[in-house]
N, C-alpha and C positions, 0 to 999 in steps of 0.2 A: 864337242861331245863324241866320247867313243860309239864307232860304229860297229855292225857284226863282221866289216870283213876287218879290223884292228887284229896285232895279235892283241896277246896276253900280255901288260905292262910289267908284272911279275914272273919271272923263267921258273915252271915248274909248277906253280897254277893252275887248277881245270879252270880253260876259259869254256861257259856254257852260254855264250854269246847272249847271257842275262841283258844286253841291253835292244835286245830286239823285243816288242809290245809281247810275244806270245810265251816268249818264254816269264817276261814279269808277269802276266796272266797265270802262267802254271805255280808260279810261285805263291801269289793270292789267295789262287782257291785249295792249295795245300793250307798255307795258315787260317784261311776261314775256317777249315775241315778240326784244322787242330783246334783254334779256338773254341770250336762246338765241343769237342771234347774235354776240356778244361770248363767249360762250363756247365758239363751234364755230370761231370765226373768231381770237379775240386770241391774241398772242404774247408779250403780256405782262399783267399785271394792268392791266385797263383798268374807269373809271370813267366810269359815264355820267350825264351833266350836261342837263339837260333844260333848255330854251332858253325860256322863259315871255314875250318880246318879245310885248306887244300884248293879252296874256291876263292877264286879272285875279286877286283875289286866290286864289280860290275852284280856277280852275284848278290854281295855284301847289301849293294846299293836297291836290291832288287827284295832283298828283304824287306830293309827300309820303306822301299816307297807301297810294300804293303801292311807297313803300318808296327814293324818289327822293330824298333831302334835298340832293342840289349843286344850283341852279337859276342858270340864265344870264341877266344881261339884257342887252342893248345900248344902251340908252337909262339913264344917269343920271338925268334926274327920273323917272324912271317907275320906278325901280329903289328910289330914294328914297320915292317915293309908295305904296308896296308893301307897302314891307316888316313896317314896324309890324303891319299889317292882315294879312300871310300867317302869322307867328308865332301872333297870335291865333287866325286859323282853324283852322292846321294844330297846335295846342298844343306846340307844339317853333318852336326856329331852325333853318332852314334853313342852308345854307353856299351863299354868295352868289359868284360867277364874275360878275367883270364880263367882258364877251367885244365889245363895241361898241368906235367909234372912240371917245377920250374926250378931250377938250379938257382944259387944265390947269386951267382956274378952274372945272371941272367937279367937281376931286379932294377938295376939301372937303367938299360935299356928300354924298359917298356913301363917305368914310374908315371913318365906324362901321361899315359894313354886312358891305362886301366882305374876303372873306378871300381871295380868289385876283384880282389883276389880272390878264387872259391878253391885255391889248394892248398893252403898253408898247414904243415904236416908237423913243424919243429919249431921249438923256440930261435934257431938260427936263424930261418927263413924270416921268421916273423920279425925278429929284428933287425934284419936286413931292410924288410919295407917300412919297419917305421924308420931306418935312418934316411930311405929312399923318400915315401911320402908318409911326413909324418901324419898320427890321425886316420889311415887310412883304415877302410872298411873292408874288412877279412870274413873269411868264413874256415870253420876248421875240416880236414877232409877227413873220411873217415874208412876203414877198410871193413867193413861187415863184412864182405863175402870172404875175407881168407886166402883171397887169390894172391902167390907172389907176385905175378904180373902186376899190379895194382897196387899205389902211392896211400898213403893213409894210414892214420893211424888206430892203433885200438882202440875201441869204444872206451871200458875203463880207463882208460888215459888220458882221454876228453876233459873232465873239468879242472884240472891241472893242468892243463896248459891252454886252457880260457883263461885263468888265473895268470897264468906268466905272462902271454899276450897281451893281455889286459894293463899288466904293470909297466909296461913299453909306450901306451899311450893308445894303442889300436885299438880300434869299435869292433867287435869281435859279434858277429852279428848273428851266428850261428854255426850250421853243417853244411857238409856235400857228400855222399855216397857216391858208388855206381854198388845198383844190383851185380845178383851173382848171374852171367851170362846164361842162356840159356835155360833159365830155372826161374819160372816168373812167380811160384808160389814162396820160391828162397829171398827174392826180394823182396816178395809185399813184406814178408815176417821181418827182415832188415829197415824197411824202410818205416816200418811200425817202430822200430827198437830208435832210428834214431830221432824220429819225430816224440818220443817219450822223453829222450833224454834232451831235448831242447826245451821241451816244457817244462821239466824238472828244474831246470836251470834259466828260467824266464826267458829265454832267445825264441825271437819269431820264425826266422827265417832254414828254410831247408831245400837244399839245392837237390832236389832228388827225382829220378823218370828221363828216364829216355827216349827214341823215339819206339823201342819195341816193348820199352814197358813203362808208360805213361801212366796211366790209365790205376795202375795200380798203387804209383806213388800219389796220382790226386787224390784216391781215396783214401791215403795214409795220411793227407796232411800237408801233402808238397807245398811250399810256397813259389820255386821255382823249377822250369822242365827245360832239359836244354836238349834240342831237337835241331840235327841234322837233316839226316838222309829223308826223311820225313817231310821235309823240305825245298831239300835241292837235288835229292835223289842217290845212288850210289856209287861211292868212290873209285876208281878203279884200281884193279889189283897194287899198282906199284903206289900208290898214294900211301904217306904215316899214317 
C-alpha cells in the first residue's frame, strides 16, 4: 500500500498524500457537501463526476472510497497513465468520463478505459471511436458561450450530427457544455438552451455545471456535474 512518505508514481502529478485517513476525510465531507447540493438543487437525477485532471492516483482512489466511482480526465496520456494504478488503489474500476479536447490519434490509446466520451465535436472524432470501440456511448459537446478558447460545437449543428453519429453505430446519448466563465446568469440561459434542445430531441442526459456553477445547471436540468477543485482543491499555477 502507498504510504505518505511514497513519491508520486506518475512525474508531474499533484501528489496530495490522498492516502493518508485525513486527507480521505477532506475529500468526504467535500462530496457530502456537494451531494446536499445536488440534492436541494437537481431537477433530475443527476450524477456527479469528479474531475481528477493533474492529481494522481491516490487522489483518484480517494474519491472512490467516498463513494465517487465516475472520474473525469482531460488529458489522454494522463488518463492512460492512471488508470491501471487507480484500479489497484482503489480495489474496484472506476467508470472513466473523458471530458478534455481529444485529438483522433489520441482515440486508441484510451478506447479500453473510457466508457463515457462527453467531447465528441465532429463526425471524424466520432468515427474514430466507433472504429475504436464500437457501440460506444458519446455525448455531443457543445460551445454556448462563444469562447474561442473552448472545443464544441454550435448549438444549431447539434441535430445533424446526432444524425451522423448515430449512422456510425454510437449511442449518442446526449450534451456537454461549459458555461460562460465568469458570468453565472450567461450560463444558466445556456445551460437552459441546451437542456431544451435535448428534450426536443428525446436524449436524457446533460453534462453540464461546474464546481463554480453547479447549482445553476441542477436547476436547468443537469443530468451530470463534473467537479474538481470543489473536491480536491486548487491546482497550482503551472498545472494544464
Amino acid at each position: 500500500m502507498q504510504t505518505a512518505n511514497d513519491k508520486p508514481s506518475l512525474p508531474g502529478l499533484i501528489d496530495m498524500d490522498a492516502a493518508t485517513n485525513s486527507f480521505n476525510q477532506l475529500v468526504a465531507d467535500r462530496v457530502g457537501k456537494i451531494r446536499q447540493l445536488i440534492d436541494t438543487h437537481a431537477t433530475r437525477p443527476c450524477k456527479l463526476v469528479a474531475v481528477t485532471k493533474r492529481f494522481g492516483p491516490t487522489a483518484c482512489a480517494a474519491a472512490m472510497a467516498a463513494g465517487v466511482d465516475d472520474l473525469g480526465e482531460n488529458y489522454a496520456q494522463e488518463l492512460a497513465q492512471k488508470a491501471g494504478e487507480v484500479s489497484a488503489l482503489a480495489c474496484g474500476e472506476p467508470t472513466w468520463h473523458f471530458i478534455g479536447h481529444l485529438q483522433r490519434n489520441k482515440v486508441k490509446l484510451i478506447a479500453p478505459h473510457v466508457t463515457l466520451w462527453q467531447t465528441v465535436d465532429s463526425e471524424r472524432l466520432g468515427t474514430e471511436i466507433a472504429k475504436r470501440q464500437p457501440g460506444a456511448r458519446v455525448l455531443i459537446q457543445l460551445n454556448t458561450s462563444g469562447a474561442e478558447t473552448q472545443s464544441g460545437l454550435d448549438i444549431e449543428a447539434a441535430p445533424q450530427l446526432v444524425d451522423v453519429l448515430r449512422s456510425t453505430g454510437l449511442d449518442v446519448a446526449g450534451f456537454m457544455t461549459i458555461g460562460t466563465m465568469g458570468d453565472i446568469d450567461a450560463s444558466a440561459t445556456q445551460f437552459r438552451e441546451v437542456r431544451r434542445l435535448a428534450d426536443d430531441l428525446g436524449m436524457n442526459e446533460c453534462s453540464m455545471g461546474m464546481s463554480a456553477d453547479m447549482v445553476e445547471a441542477l436547476k436547468a436540468g443537469s443530468t451530470m456535474v463534473r467537479v474538481g477543485t470543489a473536491i480536491f482543491g486548487a491546482r497550482p499555477d503551472n498545472a494544464r
